[in-house]
C-alpha positions in Angstrom: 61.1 -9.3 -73.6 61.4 -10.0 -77.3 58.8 -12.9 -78.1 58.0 -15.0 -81.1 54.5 -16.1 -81.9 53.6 -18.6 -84.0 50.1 -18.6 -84.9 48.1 -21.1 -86.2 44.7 -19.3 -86.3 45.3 -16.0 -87.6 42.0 -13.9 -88.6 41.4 -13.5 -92.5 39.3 -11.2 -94.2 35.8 -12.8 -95.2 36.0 -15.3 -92.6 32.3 -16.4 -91.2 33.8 -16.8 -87.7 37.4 -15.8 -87.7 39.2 -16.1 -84.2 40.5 -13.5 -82.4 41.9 -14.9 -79.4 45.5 -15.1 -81.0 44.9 -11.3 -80.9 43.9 -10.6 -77.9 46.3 -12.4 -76.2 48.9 -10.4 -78.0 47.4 -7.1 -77.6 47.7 -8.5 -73.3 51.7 -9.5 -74.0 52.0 -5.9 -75.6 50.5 -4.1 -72.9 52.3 -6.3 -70.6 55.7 -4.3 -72.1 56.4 -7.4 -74.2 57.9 -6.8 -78.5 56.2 -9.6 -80.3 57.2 -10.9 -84.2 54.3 -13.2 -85.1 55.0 -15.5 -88.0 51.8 -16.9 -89.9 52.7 -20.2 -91.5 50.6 -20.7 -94.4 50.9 -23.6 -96.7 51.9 -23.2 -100.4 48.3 -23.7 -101.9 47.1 -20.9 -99.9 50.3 -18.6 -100.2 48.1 -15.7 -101.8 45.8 -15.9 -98.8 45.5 -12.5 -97.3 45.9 -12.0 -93.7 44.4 -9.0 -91.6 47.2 -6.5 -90.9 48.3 -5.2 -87.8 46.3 -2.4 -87.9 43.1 -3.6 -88.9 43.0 -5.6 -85.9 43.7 -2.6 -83.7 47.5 -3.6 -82.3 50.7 -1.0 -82.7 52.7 -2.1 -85.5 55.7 -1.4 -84.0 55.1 -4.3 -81.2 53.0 -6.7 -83.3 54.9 -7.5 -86.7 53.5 -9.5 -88.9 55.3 -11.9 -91.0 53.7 -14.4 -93.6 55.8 -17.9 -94.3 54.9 -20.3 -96.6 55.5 -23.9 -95.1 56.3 -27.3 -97.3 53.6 -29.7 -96.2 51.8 -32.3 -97.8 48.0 -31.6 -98.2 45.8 -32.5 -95.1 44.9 -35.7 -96.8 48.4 -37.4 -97.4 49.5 -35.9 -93.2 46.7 -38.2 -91.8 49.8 -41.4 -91.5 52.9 -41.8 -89.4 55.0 -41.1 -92.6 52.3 -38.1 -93.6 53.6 -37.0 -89.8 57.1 -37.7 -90.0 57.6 -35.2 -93.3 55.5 -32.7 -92.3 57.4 -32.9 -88.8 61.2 -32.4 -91.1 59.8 -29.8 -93.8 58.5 -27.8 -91.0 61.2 -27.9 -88.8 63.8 -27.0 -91.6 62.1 -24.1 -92.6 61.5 -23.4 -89.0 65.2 -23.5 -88.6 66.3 -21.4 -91.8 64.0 -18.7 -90.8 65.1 -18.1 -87.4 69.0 -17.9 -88.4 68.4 -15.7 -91.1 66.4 -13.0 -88.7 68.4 -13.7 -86.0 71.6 -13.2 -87.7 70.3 -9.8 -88.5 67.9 -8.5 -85.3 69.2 -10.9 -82.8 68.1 -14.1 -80.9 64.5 -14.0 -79.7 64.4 -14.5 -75.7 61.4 -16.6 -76.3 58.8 -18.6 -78.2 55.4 -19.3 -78.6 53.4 -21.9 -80.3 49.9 -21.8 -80.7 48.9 -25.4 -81.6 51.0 -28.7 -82.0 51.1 -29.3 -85.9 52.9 -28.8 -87.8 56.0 -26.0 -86.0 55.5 -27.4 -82.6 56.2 -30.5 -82.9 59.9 -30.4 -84.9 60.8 -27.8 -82.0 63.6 -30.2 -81.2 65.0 -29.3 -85.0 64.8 -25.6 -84.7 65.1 -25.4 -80.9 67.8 -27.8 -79.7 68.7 -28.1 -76.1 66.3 -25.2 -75.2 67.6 -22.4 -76.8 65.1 -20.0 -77.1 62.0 -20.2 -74.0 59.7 -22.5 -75.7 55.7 -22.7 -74.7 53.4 -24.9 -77.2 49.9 -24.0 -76.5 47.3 -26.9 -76.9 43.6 -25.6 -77.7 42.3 -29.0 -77.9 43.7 -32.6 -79.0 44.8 -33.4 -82.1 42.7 -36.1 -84.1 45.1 -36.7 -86.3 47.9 -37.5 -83.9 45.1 -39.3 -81.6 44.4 -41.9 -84.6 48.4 -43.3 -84.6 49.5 -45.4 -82.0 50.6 -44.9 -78.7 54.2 -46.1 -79.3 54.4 -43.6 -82.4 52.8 -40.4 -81.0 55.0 -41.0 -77.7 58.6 -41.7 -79.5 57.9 -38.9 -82.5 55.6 -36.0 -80.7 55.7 -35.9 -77.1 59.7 -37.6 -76.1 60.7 -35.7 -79.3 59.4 -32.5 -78.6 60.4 -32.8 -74.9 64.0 -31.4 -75.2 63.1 -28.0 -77.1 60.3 -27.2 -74.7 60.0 -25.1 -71.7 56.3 -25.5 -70.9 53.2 -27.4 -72.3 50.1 -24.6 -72.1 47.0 -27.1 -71.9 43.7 -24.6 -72.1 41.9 -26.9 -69.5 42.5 -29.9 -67.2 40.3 -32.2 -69.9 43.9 -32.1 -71.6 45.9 -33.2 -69.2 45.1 -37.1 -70.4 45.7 -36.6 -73.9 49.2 -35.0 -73.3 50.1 -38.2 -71.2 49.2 -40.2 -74.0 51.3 -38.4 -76.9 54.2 -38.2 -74.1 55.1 -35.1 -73.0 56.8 -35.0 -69.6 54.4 -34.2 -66.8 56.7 -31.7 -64.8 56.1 -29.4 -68.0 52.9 -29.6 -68.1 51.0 -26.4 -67.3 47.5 -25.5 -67.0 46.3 -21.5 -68.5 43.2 -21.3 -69.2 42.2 -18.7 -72.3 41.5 -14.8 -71.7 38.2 -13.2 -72.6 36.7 -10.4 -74.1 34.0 -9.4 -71.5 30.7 -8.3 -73.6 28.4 -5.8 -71.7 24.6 -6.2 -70.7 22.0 -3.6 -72.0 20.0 -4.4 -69.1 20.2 -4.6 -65.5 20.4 -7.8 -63.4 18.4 -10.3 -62.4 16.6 -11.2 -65.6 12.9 -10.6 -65.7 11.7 -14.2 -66.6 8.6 -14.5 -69.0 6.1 -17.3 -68.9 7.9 -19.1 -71.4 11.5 -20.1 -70.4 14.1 -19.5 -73.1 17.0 -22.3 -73.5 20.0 -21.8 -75.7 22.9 -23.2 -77.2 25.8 -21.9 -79.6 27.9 -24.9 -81.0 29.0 -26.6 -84.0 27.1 -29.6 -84.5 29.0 -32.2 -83.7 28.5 -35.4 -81.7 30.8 -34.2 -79.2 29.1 -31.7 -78.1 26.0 -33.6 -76.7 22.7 -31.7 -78.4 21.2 -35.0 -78.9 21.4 -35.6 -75.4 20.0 -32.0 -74.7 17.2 -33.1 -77.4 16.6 -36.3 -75.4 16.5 -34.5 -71.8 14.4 -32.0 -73.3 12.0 -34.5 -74.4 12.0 -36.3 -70.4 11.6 -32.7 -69.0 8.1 -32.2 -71.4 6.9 -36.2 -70.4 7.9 -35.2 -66.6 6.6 -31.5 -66.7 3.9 -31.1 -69.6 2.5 -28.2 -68.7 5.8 -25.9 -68.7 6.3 -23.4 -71.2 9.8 -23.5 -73.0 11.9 -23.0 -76.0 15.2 -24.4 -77.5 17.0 -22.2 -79.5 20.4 -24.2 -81.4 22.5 -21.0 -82.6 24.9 -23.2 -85.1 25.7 -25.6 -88.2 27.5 -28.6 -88.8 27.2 -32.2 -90.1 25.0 -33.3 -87.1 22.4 -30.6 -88.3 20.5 -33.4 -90.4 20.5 -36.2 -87.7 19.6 -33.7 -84.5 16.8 -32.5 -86.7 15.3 -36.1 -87.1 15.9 -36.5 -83.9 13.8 -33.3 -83.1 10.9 -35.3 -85.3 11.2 -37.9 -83.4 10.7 -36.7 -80.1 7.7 -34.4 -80.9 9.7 -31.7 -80.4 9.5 -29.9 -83.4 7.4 -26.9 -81.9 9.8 -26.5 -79.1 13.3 -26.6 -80.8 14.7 -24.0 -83.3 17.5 -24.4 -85.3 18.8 -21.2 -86.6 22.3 -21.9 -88.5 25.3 -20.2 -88.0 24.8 -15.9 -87.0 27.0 -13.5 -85.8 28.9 -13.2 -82.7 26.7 -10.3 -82.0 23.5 -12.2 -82.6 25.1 -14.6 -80.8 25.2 -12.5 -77.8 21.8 -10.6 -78.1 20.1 -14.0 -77.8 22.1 -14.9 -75.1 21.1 -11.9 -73.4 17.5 -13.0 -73.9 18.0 -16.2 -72.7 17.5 -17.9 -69.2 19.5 -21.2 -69.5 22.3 -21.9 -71.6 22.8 -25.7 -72.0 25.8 -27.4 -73.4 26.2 -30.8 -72.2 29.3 -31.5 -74.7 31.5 -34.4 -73.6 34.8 -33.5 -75.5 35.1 -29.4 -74.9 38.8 -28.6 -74.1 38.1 -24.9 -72.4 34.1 -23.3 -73.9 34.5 -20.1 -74.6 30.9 -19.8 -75.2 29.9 -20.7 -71.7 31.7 -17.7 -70.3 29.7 -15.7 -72.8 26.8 -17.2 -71.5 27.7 -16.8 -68.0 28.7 -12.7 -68.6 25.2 -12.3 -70.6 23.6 -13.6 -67.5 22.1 -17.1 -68.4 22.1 -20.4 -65.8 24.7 -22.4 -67.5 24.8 -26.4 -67.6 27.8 -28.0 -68.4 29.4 -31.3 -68.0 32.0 -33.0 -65.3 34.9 -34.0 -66.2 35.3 -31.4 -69.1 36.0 -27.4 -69.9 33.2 -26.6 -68.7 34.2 -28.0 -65.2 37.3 -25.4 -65.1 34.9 -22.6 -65.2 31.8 -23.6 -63.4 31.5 -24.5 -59.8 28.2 -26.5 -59.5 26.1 -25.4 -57.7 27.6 -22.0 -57.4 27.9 -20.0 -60.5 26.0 -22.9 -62.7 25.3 -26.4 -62.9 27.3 -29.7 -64.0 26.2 -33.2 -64.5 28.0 -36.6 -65.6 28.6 -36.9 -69.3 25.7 -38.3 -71.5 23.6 -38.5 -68.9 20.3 -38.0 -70.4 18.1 -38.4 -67.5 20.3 -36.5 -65.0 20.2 -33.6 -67.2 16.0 -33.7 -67.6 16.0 -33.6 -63.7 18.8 -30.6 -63.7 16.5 -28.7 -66.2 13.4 -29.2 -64.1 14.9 -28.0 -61.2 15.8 -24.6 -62.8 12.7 -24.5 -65.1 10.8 -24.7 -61.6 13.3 -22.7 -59.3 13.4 -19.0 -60.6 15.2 -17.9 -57.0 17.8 -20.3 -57.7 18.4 -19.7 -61.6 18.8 -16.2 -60.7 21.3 -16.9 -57.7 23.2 -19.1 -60.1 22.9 -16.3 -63.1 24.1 -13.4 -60.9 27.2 -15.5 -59.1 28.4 -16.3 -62.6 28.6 -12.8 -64.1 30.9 -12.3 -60.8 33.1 -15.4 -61.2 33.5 -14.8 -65.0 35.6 -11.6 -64.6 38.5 -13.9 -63.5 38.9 -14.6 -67.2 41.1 -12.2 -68.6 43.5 -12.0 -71.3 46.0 -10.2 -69.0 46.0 -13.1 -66.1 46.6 -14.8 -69.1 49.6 -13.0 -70.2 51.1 -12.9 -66.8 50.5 -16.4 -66.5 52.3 -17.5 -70.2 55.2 -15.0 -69.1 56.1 -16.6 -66.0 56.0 -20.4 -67.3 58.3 -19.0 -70.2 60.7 -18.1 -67.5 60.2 -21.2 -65.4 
């Protein structure tokens, strides 16, 4: 099947962090016997932006081609209002529309679409899509804040009821979703839930861990309220009161505007010989430590899907999420890690000194996940994108 793919988060050179998901996926829809033109909308200030090419990424050219459109937008500032929205939503959509004719016209009418985020191509799909032309799927990574600050009556009549008749499917990453694409209004019966592939990293070492005197405790997040380390500070400081004479550490692998604040908070608690911060490092730093670790704690309240807990869970730590959350459509507590209400502090300490005390069950818990993680692939993905595109 010939597919367009619109991407949104296209790897650059340089980059700190670049994402590669977008790519992986494709390389699955490639090897899945699939042709794939992917169009990287870039806005006009950043035309001159270089992308990485086909082959620097490692996918065939002649099934990946790469195409770079600049998009009339207004800057991220002036697209914050309903009218900010409503141009963005028309100078997209035009351009949308006058670059699929003119390819069409001259390689023929893709069988099917895909969006990778909302803003600003997904939602004028009615423009450049009408009645369901092409197979449409919009993939949502996480919600919007920018559509979440207008009202419901807006977001409903101009993204969700307008973007209804040009879509096939709605690709939500993870049930935590599900509410927020009720509230911008798109229909329910199109609503389906894929979570992401992933790239499975491999141990050095064999399984279980061998567990020092001193238990290791991780996290890798951008700090950000949503993602709960002050609550992890704040357990962390009931588990020392409740259990002083337990050896740990709290390594924070990460930066962000919450750095400051956590920090104090850190002071505060008399914790500042227990907790590390170590700023942003390398994905493979990243998963060195994570292979040193024992528990890998993330109690955010706001995570869409976690990528980083099935890289914990593959690098063999106990991994504590939250209920209610992404990391609820990977964990099963009690089984393959642990889960606890959201922003609850004390539930958490009592969590952490069960599996601080327990080594028989953070290794049970440890070795479960690394089986339950391989379930998590980018071809399952593929397969599963595929078949909602052809309903």
């Amino acid at each position: 099947m010939r597919i367009l793919f619109i991407s949104a988060y296209w790897p650059r050179p340089n980059q700190p962090h670049p994402a590669f998901f977008e790519v992986d996926q494709l390389r699955a829809l490639v090897e899945n016997g699939h042709q794939l033109d992917v169009w990287i909308f870039t806005p006009p200030w950043r035309r001159k932006a270089p992308f990485l090419s086909s082959l620097e990424l490692g996918l065939d050219p002649e099934h990946v081609r790469l195409k770079q459109i600049v998009l009339p937008r207004l800057p991220e500032l002036l697209s914050r209002g309903r009218l900010g929205t409503l141009i963005n939503k028309l100078a997209s959509g035009l351009r949308m529309r006058t670059c699929l004719r003119k390819v069409e016209q001259e390689t023929g009418v893709f069988k099917a679409v895909i969006v990778n985020g909302e803003r600003y191509i997904g939602l004028s799909a009615k423009l450049w899509n009408p009645k369901n032309t092409r197979s449409l799927a919009m993939i949502v990574h996480g919600a919007d804040p920018i559509l979440e600050r207008l009202s419901s009556k807006f977001v409903k009549r101009h993204v969700g009821e307008s973007v209804n008749p040009g879509l096939t499917c709605l690709i939500l990453v993870g049930n935590r979703l599900r509410d927020y694409a009720l509230r911008m209004g798109y229909a329910q019966d199109r609503i389906q839930i894929i979570p992401n592939g992933f790239r499975h990293p491999q141990l050095s070492r064999t399984v279980p861990k061998k567990r020092g005197a001193r238990i290791k405790i991780i996290t890798v997040a951008r700090l950000i309220k949503v993602k709960g380390l002050d609550d992890a500070i704040q357990a962390l400081a009931l588990l020392q009161r409740n259990h002083p004479t337990l050896e740990w550490n709290f390594d924070i692998l990460g930066d962000g505007p919450e750095r400051a604040p956590l920090v104090n908070l850190t002071e505060q608690m008399g914790l500042s010989n227990r907790v590390r911060f170590h700023g942003s490092v390398p994905n493979k730093t990243v998963l060195q430590e994570l292979e040193g670790a024992d528990i890998f704690l993330l109690p955010s309240w706001n995570e869409a899907f976690g990528l980083v807990y099935l890289e914990a869970m593959a690098m063999g730590c106990t991994v504590i999420g939250c209920l209610e959350n992404g990391a609820a459509d990977i964990l099963t507590d009690g089984v393959d890690g642990r889960l606890v209400p959201p922003r609850d502090v004390e539930k958490l300490a009592e969590v952490l000194g069960v599996l601080a005390a327990d080594t028989n069950q953070c290794e049970a818990l440890s070795i479960a996940a690394r089986k339950s993680v391989k379930r998590f692939s980018w071809q399952a993905n593929a397969e599963a994108i595929v078949d909602a595109l052809n309903g």
